[in-house]
N, C-alpha and C positions, 0 to 999 in steps of 0.2 A: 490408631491406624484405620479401623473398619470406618468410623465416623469420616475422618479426612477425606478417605477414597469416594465413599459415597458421597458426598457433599461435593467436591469436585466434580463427582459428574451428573450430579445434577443442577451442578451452577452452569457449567458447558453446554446443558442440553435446552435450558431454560427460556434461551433464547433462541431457539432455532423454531420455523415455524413446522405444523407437522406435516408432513409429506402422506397423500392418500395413494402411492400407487402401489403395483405388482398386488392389486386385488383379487383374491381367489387363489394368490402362487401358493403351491406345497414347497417346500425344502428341504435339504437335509443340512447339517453342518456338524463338523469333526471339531473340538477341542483339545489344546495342552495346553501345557505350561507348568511353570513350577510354581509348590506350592507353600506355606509355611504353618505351621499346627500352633495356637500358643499353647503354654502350659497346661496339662491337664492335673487337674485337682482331686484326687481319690481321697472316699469317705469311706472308712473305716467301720464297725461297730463301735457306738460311742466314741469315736475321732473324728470329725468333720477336718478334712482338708489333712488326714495321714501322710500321704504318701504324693509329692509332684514329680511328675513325668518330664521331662524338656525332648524334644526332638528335634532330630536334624530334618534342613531340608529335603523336602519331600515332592512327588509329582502328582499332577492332577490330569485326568484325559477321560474324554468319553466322548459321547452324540448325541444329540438330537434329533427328532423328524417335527417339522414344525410346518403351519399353516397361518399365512399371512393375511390378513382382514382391512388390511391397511394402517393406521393408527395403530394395529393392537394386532399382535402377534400371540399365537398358543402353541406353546411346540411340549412333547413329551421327551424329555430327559433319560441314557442311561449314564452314570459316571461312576469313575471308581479315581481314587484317592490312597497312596501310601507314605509311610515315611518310616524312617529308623528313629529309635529311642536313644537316645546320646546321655540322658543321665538319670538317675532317680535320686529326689530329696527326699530322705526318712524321717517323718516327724518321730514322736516321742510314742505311739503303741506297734512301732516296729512293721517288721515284713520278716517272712520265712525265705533263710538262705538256705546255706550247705547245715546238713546235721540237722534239720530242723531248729535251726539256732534262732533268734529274735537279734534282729540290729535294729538297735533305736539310733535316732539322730546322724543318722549317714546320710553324707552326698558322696555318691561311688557313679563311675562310669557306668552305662549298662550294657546290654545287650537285648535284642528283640524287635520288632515292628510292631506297628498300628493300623488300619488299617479300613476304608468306608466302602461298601460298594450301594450306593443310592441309584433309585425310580421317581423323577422329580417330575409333574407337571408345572411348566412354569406362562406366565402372563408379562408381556415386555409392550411398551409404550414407546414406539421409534418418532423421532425427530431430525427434520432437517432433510435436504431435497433428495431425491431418489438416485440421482445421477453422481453425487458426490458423497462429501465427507457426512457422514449419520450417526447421530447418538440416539441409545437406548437406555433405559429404564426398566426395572423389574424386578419378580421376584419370582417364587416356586415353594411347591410341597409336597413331600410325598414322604416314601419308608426309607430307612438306611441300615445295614446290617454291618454293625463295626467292631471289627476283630482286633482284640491285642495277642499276640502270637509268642510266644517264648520271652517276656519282660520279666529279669534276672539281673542281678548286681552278683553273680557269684557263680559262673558256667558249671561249675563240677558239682555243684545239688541241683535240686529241684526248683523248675521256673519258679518265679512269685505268682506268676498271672499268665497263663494262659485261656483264654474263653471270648467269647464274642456275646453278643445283646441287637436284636434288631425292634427297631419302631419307628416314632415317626421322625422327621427331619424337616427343618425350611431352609430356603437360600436367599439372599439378595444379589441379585445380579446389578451390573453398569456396564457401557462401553461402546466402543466406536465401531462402525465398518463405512467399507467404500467399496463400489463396483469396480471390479478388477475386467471385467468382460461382460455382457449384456447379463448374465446366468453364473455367476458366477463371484464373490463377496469375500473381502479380506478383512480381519479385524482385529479388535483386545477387548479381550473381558475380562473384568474382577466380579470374583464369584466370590461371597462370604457365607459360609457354610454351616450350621448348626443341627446338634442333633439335639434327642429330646435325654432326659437320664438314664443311662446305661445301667443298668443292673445286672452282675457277674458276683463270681466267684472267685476268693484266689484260692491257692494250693494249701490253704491250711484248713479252707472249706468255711473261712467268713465273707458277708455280703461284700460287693467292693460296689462305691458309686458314681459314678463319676460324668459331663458331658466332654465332647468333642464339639471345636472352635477350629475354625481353620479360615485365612485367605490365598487367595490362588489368582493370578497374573497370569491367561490362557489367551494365548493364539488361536484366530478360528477362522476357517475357508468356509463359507457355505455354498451348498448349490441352489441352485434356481430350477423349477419346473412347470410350465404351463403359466396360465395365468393371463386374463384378457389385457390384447395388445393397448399403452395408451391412445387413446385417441387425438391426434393434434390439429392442430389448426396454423395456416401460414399466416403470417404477420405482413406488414405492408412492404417491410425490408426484406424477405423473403427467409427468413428464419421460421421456423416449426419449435412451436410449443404446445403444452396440454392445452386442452380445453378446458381448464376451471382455472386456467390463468389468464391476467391480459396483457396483450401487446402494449410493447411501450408503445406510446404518444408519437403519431407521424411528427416531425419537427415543422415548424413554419417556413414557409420557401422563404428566400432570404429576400431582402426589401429590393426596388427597383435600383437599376445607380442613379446618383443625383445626375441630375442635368448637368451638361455642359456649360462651364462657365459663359455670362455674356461675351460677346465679340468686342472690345474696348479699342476704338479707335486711336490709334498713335499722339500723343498730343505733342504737338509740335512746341520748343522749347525758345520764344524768341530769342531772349538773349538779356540783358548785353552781357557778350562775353569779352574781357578784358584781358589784353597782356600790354608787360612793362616794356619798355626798352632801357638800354644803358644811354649813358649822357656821350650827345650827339653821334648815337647808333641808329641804324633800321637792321640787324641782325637778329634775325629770332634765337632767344637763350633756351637754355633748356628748360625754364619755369614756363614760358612763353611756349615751349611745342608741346607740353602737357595739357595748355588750357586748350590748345588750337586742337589737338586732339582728340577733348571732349567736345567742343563747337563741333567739330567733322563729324564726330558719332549721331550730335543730336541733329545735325541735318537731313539726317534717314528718315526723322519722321515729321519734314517738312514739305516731301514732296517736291515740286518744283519750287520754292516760293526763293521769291528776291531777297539778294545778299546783299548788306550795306556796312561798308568798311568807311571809318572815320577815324581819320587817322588827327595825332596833338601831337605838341609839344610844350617844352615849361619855357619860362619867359628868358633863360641865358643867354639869345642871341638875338636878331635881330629879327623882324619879322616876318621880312622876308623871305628870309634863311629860313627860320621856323617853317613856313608854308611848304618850302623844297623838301626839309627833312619829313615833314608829316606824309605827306605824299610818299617818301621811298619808304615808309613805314607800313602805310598801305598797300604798298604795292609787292612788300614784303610778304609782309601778309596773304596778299590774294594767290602769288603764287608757291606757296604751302599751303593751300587749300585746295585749289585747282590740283597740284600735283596728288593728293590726296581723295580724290574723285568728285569734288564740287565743281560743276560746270561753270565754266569761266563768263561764259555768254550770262547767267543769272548772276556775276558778282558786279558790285559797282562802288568805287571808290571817291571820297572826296576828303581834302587837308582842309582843315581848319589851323593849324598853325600854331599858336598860343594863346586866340581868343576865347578860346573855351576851359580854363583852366579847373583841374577835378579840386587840385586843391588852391585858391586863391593865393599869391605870392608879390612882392614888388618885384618889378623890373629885371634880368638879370641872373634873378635866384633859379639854381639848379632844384628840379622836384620830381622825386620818380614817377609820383601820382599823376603826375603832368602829361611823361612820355608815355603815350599808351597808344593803343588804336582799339575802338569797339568794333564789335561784330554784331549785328543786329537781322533775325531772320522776318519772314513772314509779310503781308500786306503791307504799302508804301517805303517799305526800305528800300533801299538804292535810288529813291527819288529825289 
């Protein structure tokens, strides 16, 4: 677990870059949390590993006064650490219960607590920006004074172990904080705790030896005091940052607009545009006022220019006749065009009859290709 925890945070811290501010700040900051003890291993005369302790969860709390450098923080530690003893395993050279009796090879419930109150100076390595989310790195060393108080598997004799042993102790600390208020710091720390070899006594007056291992999952407020303001600088956007960072990159004004397309003069669509008639019709069909329809569109971009309607027929009747029909064809023609807003004055009609035939035929033969009239715009039409 101690591996894991550390290793986690310093994989999380690894990448953040370090933050140099609140240089010169003092501090203070308050700790809890709960804690967890692992087993402790008591040595015997001539028994290595007599006697294991198991304990229940336990609390950890204290404070600090600490002075900030930027990177590298040094704060002086008081803490204190307790927990209840929940059981004792008895290896084989026993412990004194009731009657001054020896139990060998007993796991019994117990009774009793344990107990650290440590003076840690400790060294922490902060990462990540001032203004946000910040991991730390560290550790400490100093004395610890750890008391085992009434541990007994048996209340109506006399404790096994009562006595305490103080010396020296280190910790590995890890963990996060974030500013809560300009002065003011929220956070979690895993504190892993060790002392150095306990040397006590039990009640039957043999050596007992043993260390204490503990980790602790602590909530921590710090405060803020003093400390030179950082100095900023405005950016081109009008943002304020430190001065040992830089402004992003003004962006580039954005490119001119393109030019306006050329000015494209209308191109005028001579023609020819062609509709059919039915055999011996001049009546425009509805095939016929589709085509007329787009001829009238594309007159818009002819300006004034002369209209030349030539009107046919196919060789079924006579020729004279032919020449009559071609003509009311035309003149069919011209006005659905005029009524559609081509000026009548620029149209000009001429029958041709059947001697122009679209598609060659003998004598007689009816041909739709035949019956038509062209429409032709622009320079010498209607001439």
């Amino acid at each position: 677990m101690r591996k894991l925890v550390i290793g986690l945070a310093m994989a999380s811290t690894a990448i953040a870059s370090p933050a140099l501010a609140r240089d010169g700040a003092w501090y203070v900051e308050l700790d809890g949390g709960p804690m967890i003890v692992e087993d402790i291993e008591f040595d015997l005369p001539g028994a290595s590993n007599a006697v294991s302790v198991d304990h229940k969860k336990g609390f950890d709390f204290g404070g600090v006064v600490g002075y900030d450098f930027g990177f590298l923080r040094l704060e002086a530690e008081g803490s204190y650490r307790e927990a209840d003893i929940d059981q004792l395993n008895v290896g084989t050279a026993g412990v004194i219960t009731s009657g001054n009796r020896i139990a060998r090879g007993v796991t019994a419930n117990a009774d009793g607590d344990s107990s650290v109150l440590s003076f840690m100076i400790n060294a922490l390595a902060d990462f990540g920006p001032d203004d946000g989310l910040q991991g730390f790195v560290g550790g400490g060393a100093g004395v610890a004074r750890t008391k085992f108080d009434g541990v007994s598997i048996d209340r109506s004799g006399p404790d096994w172990l009562d006595d305490s042993d103080s010396g020296f102790a280190w910790q590995i600390l890890a963990g996060v904080r974030a500013p809560l208020t300009d002065n003011i710091d929220v956070g979690l720390k895993y504190r892993f705790f060790n002392t150095a070899e306990l040397d006590m006594v039990d009640s039957s007056g043999r050596d007992v030896n043993a260390k204490w291992r503990s980790h602790s999952l602590l909530g921590t407020i710090g405060f803020n005091f003093g400390g030179a303001p950082i100095a900023l600088q405005t950016c081109w956007d009008g943002t304020q940052i430190p001065m040992d960072q830089v402004c992003p990159a003004q962006p580039a004004p954005p490119p001119p607009p393109p030019p306006p397309p050329p000015v494209v003069a209308p191109v005028c669509n001579k023609g020819p545009y062609i509709v059919f008639f039915e055999w011996d019709r001049s009546d425009i069909t509805p095939e016929a006022a589709t085509i007329l329809n787009s001829a009238v569109s594309a007159y818009a971009n002819c300006g004034s220019a002369a209209v030349m309607l030539a009107g046919h027929a196919d060789r079924s009747g006579s020729n004279q006749y032919n020449v009559g029909l071609s003509q009311r064809r035309a003149d069919a023609v011209r006005a659905y065009m005029s009524a559609r807003g081509v000026a009548d004055s620029q149209i000009s009609t001429e029958a041709f009859g059947e001697t122009q035939p679209r598609v060659p035929t003998a004598d007689g033969v009816r041909e739709l290709q035949n019956r038509r009239v062209e429409i032709t715009y622009g320079p010498g039409s209607g001439m």
